[in-house]
C-alpha positions as CSV (number, residue, x, y, z in Angstrom):
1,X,24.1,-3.6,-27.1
2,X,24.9,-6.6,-24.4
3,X,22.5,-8.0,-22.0
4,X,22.4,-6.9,-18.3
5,X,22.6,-10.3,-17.4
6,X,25.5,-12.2,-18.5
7,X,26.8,-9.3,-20.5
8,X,26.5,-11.8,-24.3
9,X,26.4,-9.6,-27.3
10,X,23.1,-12.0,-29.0
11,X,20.7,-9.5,-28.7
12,X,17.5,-9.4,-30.7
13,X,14.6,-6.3,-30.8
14,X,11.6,-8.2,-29.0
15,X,8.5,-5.3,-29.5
16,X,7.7,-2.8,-27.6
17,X,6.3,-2.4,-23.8
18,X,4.9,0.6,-22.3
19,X,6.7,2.9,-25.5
20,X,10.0,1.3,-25.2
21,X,11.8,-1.1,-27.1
22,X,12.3,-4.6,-25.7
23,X,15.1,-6.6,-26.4
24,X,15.7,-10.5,-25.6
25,X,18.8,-11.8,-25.4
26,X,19.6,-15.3,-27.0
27,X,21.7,-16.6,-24.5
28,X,20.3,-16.6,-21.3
29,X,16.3,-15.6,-22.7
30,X,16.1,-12.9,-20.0
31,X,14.2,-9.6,-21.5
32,X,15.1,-6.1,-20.9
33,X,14.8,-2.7,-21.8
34,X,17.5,-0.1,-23.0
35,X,17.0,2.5,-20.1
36,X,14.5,1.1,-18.0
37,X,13.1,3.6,-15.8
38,X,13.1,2.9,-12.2
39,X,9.8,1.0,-10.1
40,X,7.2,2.4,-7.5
41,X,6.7,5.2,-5.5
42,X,9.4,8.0,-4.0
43,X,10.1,7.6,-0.7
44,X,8.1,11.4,0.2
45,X,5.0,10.0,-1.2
46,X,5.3,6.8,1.1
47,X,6.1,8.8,4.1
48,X,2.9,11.3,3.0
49,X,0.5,8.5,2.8
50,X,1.6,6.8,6.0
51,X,1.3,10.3,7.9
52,X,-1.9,10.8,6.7
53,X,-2.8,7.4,8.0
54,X,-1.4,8.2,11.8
55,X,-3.1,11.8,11.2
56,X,-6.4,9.6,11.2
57,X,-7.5,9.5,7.2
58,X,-8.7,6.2,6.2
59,X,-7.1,3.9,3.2
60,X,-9.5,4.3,1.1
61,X,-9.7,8.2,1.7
62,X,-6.3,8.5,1.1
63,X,-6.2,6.3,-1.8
64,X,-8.8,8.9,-3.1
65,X,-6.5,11.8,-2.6
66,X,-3.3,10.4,-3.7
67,X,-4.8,8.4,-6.2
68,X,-2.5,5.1,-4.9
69,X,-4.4,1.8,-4.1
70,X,-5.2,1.2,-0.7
71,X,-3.6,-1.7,-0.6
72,X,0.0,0.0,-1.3
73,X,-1.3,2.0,1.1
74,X,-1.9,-0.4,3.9
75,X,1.5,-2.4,3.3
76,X,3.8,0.9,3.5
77,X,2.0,1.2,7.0
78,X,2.4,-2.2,8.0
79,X,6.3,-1.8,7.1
80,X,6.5,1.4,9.4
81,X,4.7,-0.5,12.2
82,X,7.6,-3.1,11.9
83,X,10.0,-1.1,12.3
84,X,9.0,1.0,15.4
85,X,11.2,0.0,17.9
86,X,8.8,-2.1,21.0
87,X,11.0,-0.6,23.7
88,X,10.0,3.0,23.4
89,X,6.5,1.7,24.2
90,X,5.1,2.5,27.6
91,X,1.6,1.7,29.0
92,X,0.0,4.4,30.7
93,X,-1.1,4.1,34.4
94,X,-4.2,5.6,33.6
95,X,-6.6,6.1,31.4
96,X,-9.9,7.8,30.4
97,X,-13.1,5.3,28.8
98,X,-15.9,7.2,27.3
99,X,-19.3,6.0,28.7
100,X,-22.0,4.6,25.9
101,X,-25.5,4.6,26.9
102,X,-28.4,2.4,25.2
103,X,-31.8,3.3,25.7
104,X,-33.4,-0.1,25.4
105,X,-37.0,1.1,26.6
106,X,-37.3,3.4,24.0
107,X,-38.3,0.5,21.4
108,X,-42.3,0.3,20.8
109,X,-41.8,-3.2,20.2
110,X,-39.2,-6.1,21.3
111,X,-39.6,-8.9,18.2
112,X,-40.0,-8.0,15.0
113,X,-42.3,-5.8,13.4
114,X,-44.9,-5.7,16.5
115,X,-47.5,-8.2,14.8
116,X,-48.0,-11.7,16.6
């Protein structure tokens, strides 16, 4: 066996991580694996999350149905932001604002719990 790294053949068995053997190499000191498996999520399960996000689900609701932090979550969408393109934006002329109404004389008493 050689080392990834600078290809010397002073390899030495270094335990074991997640099942797998680890090796350390004498030369350089980097570890490594035999056939290291490869690191994060597919790209359909990035592109599901962040659709569920424009569709309107919350982080945390989605990490609750995909089981991924919301965190990952958040940073995938965050990376799509970025790379919309700003000139496809356009501001509408227009627009339509809900009205919210407060009913301020409904309260029995203004301070407190009513006792002076």
């Amino acid at each position: 066996m050689d080392c990834p790294y600078c290809q010397s053949h002073k390899v030495v068995k270094n335990g074991h991580r997640q099942g797998k053997q680890s090796y350390l190499c004498r030369d350089c000191g980097r570890q490594f694996r035999d056939s290291p498996c490869p690191a994060g999520y597919s790209s359909d399960v990035k592109e599901l999350c962040v659709k569920m996000s424009l569709n309107g689900m919350g982080f945390r609701a989605i990490e609750r149905v995909s089981g991924i932090s919301h965190n990952t979550v958040l940073n995938w969408v965050r990376l799509a932001q970025a790379q919309i393109c700003d000139d496809n934006y356009e501001i509408p002329e227009t627009a339509q604002i809900d009205e919210l109404q407060t009913l301020e004389s409904s309260k029995k008493t203004k301070f407190g719990s009513g006792q002076l």
